[in-house]
C-alpha positions as CSV (number, residue, x, y, z in Angstrom):
1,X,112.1,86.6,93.0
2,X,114.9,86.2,95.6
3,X,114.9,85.1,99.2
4,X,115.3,87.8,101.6
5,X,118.2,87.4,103.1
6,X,120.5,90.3,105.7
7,X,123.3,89.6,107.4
8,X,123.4,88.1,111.1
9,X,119.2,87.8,111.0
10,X,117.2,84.9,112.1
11,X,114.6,84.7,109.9
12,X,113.4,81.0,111.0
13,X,112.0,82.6,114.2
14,X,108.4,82.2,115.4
15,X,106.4,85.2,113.1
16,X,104.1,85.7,115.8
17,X,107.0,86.1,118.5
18,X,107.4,90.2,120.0
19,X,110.6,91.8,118.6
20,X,113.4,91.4,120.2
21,X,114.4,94.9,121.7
22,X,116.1,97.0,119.0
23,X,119.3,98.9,119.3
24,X,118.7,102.2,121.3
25,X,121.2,104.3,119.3
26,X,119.6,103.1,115.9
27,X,118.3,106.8,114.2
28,X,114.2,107.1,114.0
29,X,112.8,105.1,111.5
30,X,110.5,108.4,110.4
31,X,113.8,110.3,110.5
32,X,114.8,108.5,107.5
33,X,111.8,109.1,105.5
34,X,110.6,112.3,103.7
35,X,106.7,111.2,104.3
36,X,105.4,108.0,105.9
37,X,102.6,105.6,105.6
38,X,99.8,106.4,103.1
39,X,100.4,109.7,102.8
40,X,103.3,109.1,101.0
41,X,101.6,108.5,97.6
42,X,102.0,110.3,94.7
43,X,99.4,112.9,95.0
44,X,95.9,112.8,92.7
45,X,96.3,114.8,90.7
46,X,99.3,113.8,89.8
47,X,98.9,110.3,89.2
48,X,96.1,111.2,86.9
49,X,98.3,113.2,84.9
50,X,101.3,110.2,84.8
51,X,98.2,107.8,84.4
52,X,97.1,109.7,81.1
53,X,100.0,108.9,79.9
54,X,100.1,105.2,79.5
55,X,99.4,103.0,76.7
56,X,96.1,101.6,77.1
57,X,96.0,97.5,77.5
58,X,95.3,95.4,75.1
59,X,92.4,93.7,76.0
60,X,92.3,90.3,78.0
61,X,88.4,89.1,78.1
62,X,89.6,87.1,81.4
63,X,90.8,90.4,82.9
64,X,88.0,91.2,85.3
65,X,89.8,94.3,87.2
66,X,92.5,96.3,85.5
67,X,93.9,99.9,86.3
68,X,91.1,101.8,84.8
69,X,88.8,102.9,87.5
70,X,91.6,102.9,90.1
71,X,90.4,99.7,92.3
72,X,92.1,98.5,95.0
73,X,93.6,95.3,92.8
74,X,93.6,93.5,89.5
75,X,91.3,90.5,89.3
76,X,92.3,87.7,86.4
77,X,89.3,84.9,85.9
78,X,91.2,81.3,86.2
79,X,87.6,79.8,85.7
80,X,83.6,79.9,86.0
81,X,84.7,79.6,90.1
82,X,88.0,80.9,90.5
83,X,89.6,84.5,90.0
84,X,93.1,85.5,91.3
85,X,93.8,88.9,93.3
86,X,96.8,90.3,93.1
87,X,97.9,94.0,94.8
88,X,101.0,95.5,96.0
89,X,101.7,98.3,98.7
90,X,104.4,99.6,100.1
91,X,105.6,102.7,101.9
92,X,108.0,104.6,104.5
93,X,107.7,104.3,108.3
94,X,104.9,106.0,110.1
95,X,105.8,105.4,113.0
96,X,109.4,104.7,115.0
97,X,108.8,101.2,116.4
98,X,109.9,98.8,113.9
99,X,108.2,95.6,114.7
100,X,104.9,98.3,114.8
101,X,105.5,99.6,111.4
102,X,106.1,96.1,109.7
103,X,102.7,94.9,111.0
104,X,101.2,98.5,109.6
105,X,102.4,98.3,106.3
106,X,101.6,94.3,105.8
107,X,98.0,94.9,107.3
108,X,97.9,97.5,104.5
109,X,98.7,95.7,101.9
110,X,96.3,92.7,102.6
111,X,93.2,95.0,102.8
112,X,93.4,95.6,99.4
113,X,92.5,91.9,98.4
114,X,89.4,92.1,101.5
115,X,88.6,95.2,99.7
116,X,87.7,93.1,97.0
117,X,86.1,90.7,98.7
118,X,88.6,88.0,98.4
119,X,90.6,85.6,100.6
120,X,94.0,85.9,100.5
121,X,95.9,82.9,100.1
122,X,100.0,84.3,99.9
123,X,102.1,87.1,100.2
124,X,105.6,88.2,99.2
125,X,107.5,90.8,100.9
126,X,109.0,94.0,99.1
127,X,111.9,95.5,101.2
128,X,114.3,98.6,100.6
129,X,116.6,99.7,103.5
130,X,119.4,101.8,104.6
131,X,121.7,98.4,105.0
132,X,124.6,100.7,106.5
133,X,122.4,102.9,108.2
134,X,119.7,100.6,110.3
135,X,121.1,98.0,112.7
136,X,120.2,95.0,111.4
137,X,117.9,94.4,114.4
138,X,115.7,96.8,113.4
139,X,115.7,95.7,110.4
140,X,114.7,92.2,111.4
141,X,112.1,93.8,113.5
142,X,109.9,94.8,110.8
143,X,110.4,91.6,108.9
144,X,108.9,90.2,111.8
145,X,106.2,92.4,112.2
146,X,105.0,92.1,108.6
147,X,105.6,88.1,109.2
148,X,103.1,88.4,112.5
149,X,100.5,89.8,110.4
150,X,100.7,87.2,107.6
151,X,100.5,84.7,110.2
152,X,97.3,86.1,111.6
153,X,95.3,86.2,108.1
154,X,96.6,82.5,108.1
155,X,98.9,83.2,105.0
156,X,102.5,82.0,104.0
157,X,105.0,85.0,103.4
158,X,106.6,83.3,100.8
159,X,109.6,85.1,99.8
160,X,110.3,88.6,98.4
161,X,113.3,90.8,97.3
162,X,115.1,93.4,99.1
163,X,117.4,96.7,97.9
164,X,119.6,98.5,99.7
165,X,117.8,101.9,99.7
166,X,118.0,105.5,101.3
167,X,115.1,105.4,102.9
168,X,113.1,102.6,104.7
169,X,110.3,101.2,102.6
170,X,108.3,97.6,103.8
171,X,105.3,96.3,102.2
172,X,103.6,92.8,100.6
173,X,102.6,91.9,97.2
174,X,99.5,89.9,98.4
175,X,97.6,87.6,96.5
176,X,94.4,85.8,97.0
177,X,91.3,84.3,95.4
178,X,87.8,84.6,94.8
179,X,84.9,83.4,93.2
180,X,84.6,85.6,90.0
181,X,80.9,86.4,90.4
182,X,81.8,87.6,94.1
183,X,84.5,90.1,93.3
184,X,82.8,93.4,94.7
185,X,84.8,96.7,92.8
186,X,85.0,100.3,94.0
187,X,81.9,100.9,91.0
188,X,78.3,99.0,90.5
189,X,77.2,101.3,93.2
190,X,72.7,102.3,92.8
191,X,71.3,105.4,93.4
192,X,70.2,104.8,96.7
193,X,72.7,102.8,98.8
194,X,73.9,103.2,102.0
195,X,77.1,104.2,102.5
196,X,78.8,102.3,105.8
197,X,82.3,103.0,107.1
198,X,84.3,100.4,109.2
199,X,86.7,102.0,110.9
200,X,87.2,105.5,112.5
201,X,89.4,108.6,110.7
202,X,91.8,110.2,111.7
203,X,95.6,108.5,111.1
204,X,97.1,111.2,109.3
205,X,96.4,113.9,111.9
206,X,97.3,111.2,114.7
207,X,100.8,110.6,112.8
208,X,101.4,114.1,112.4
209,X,100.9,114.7,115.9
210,X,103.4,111.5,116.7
211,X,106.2,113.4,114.3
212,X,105.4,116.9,116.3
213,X,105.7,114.8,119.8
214,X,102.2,116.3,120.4
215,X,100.7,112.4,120.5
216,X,99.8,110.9,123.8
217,X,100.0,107.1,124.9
218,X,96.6,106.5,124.6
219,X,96.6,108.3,120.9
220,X,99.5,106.1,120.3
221,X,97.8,103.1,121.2
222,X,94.6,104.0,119.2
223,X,96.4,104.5,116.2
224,X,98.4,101.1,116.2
225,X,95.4,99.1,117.2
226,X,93.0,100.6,114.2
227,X,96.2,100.2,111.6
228,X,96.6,97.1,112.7
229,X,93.5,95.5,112.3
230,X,92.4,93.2,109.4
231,X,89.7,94.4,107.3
232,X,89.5,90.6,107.0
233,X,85.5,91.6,106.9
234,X,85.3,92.3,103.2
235,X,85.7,88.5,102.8
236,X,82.1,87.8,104.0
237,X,80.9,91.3,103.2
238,X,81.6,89.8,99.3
239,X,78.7,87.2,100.0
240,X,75.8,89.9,100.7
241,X,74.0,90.4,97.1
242,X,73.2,94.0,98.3
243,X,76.3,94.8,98.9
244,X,77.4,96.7,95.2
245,X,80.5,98.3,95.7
246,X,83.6,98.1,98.1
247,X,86.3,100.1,98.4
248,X,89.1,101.2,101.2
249,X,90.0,104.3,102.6
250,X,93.7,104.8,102.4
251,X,96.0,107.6,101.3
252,X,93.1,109.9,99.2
253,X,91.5,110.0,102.6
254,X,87.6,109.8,103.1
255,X,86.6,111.9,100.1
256,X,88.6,111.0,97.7
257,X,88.1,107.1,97.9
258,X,84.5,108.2,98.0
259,X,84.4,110.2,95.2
260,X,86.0,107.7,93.0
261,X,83.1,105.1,93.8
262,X,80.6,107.9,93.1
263,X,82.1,109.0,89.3
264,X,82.4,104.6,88.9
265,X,79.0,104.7,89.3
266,X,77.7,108.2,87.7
267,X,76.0,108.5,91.7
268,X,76.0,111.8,93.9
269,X,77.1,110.9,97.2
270,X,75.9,112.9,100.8
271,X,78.0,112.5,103.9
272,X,76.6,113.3,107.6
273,X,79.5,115.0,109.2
274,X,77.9,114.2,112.4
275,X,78.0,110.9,111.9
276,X,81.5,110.0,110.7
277,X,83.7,108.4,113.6
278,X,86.7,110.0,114.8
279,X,89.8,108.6,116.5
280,X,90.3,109.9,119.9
281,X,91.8,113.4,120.1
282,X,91.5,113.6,116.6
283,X,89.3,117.0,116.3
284,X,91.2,118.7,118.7
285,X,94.7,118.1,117.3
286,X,93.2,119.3,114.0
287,X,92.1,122.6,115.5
288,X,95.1,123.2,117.3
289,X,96.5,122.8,113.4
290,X,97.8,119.5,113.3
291,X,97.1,117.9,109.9
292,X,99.3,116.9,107.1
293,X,100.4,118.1,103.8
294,X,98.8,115.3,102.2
295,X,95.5,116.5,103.4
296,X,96.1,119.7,101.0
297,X,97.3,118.1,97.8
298,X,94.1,115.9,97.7
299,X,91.9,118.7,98.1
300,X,93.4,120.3,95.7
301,X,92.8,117.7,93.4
302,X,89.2,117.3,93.8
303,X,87.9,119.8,96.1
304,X,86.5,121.1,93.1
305,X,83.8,118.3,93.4
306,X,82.9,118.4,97.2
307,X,80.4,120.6,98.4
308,X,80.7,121.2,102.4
309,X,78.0,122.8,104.4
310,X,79.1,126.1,105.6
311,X,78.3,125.2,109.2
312,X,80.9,122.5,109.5
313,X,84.2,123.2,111.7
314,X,86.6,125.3,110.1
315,X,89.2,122.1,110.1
316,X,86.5,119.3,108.6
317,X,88.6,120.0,105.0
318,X,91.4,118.8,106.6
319,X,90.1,115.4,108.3
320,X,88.0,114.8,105.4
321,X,91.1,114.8,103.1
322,X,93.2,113.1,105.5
323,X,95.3,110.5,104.3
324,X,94.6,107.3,106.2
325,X,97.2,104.8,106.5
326,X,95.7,101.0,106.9
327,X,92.2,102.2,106.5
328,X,88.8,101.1,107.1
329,X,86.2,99.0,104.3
330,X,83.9,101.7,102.8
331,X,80.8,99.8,101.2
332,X,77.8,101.2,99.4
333,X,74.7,98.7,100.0
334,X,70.8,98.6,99.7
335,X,69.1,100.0,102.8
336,X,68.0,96.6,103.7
337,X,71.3,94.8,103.7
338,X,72.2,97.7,106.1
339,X,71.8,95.3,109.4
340,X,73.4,92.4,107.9
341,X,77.0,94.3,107.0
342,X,76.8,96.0,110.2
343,X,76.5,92.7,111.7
344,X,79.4,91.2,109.9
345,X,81.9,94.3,111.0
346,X,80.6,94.5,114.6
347,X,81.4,90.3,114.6
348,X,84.9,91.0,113.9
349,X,85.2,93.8,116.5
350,X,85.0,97.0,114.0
351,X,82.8,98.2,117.0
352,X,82.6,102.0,115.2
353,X,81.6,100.3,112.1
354,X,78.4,102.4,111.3
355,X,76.8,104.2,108.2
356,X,77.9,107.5,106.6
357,X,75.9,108.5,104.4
358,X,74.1,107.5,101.2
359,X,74.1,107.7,96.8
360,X,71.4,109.6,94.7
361,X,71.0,109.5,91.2
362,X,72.6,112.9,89.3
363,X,71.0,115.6,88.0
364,X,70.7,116.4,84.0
365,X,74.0,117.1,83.1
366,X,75.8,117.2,86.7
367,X,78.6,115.6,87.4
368,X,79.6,113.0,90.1
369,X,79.7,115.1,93.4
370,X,79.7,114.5,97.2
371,X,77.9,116.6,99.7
372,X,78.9,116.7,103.1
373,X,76.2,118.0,105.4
């Protein structure tokens, strides 16, 4: 590991300080990047096929999460009481603002450690940038944004290594701890929980509508505050014995992150269409057309296992496929734990936190499905 380090940039300044104003002739951040955010991940489909072809890991009995159900980190047993979480995530810029992106992409990469229902305890920073391209303002801008967030979960960022790169990429390897008997995985779901969703949809439509100039301020401002928000929640949520699996939405959208706790678990899963939170505008920039190409590569990956009622909107494929970038905690719990995780988001100001939907055993011979009603 090496200290970042860039020419003619403080990086001793207060994290939690707004960016200096950045260099008005510096090119758009998004202009630099062929996708952005979450969307930018390697598509399903595609992973599964690259994922096939890995050696499988020898086995390590104090290994409690590996790669093979595709949860948001890996989890390695210290002791009886201690486990350490340790995730990655990175992408390319979302949005133009640099100090904004930083704080996305760091925000990101800490959820997956809530997801699990740990605590996260350090961070590193992984950074690739156009050196002779970007001022180095910017650059230092969304250092500091990513810096701000650490600060708010409390956390040290620690260090990190930096390329010179094409295009702009930010993100944290984050680590944390919990107690190995509390680590809640995206499987261990029962045949009927309650599915609950913390935050509303919608980012990938809003960021396509931000890269069309179609977004308004108060979109804008929507979309920053949801992707900026700690899913620090998942932390207590890990205490709740009904609570049996935890997952979060990110770039395989709604359905997909959903569908990969319902095969974990060998669990049909129904969805109430009416009952999933939208960010504002969101419904109307998708029937105007506004969605992303993301949204069509992961249907195409699992579409084949979603069954949506015929008297949905004509765009619902789209928002329920859509990529979200810094998403919410999806949880699967017993019916009467229901009031006490809704209690915990709503605490922590998820005030759209609310449930979604809910698991059913299969039928002989079926297959794990979603139904979205």
């Amino acid at each position: 590991m090496k200290a970042l380090a860039f020419p003619d940039i403080d990086m001793n300044s207060s994290s939690a300080a707004a960016p200096t104003p950045v260099n008005a002739t510096a090119p758009r951040l998004t202009s630099l990047a062929h996708g952005g955010g979450c969307g930018c991940k390697i598509a399903p489909g595609v992973l599964a096929e690259l994922l096939k072809r890995s050696a499988p890991l020898p086995f390590f009995p104090d290994l409690l999460v590996g790669n093979d159900t595709a949860d948001d980190a890996a989890v390695y047993r210290l002791n009886e009481d201690q486990a350490i979480i340790a995730t990655t995530d990175f992408f390319m810029p979302i949005v133009d603002d640099p100090f904004a992106f930083g704080r996305i992409a760091a925000t990101n990469a800490l959820s997956d450690v809530y997801a699990m229902g740990g605590k996260p305890i350090m961070a590193l920073a992984i950074v690739g940038m156009p050196i002779n391209v970007l001022p180095h303002d910017v650059i230092a801008a969304v250092l500091k944004g990513g810096e701000s967030v650490c600060a708010e979960a409390g956390i040290p960022l620690a260090g990190g290594h930096s390329i010179d790169s094409v295009e702009p990429i930010y993100g944290l390897v984050a680590i944390g701890v919990a107690d190995p008997k509390r680590i809640k995985r995206n499987i261990g779901a029962q045949a009927g929980d309650v599915l609950i969703m913390s935050k509303p949809l919608g980012v990938g439509v809003l960021s396509a509508a931000l890269k069309r100039g179609q977004l308004d301020d108060a979109g804008y401002a929507a979309m920053i505050a949801t992707t900026t928000r700690l899913n620090r929640s998942g932390t207590a949520l890990a205490q709740l014995d009904g609570v049996h699996a935890l997952t979060d939405v990110t770039g395989f959208g709604l359905l997909g992150h959903l569908l990969e706790l319902a095969r974990g678990s060998s669990l049909a899963a129904q969805v109430c269409y009416a009952d999933l939170r939208w960010l504002p505008g969101v419904a109307d920039l998708a029937a105007a057309g506004v969605v992303t190409g993301a949204s069509a590569r992961n249907w195409r990956a699992y579409g084949d296992a979603i069954a949506l009622a015929d008297a949905l909107p004509p765009y619902a494929q789209a928002l329920l496929t859509d990529p979200q970038t810094s998403g919410g905690l999806l949880l699967a719990c017993a019916p009467d734990t229901v009031d006490d995780a809704l209690a915990i988001f709503h605490a922590d100001g998820f005030d759209d936190a609310c449930v979604v939907g809910t698991l059913a055993p299969l039928q002989p011979g079926a297959r794990a499905s979603i139904s979205v009603l």
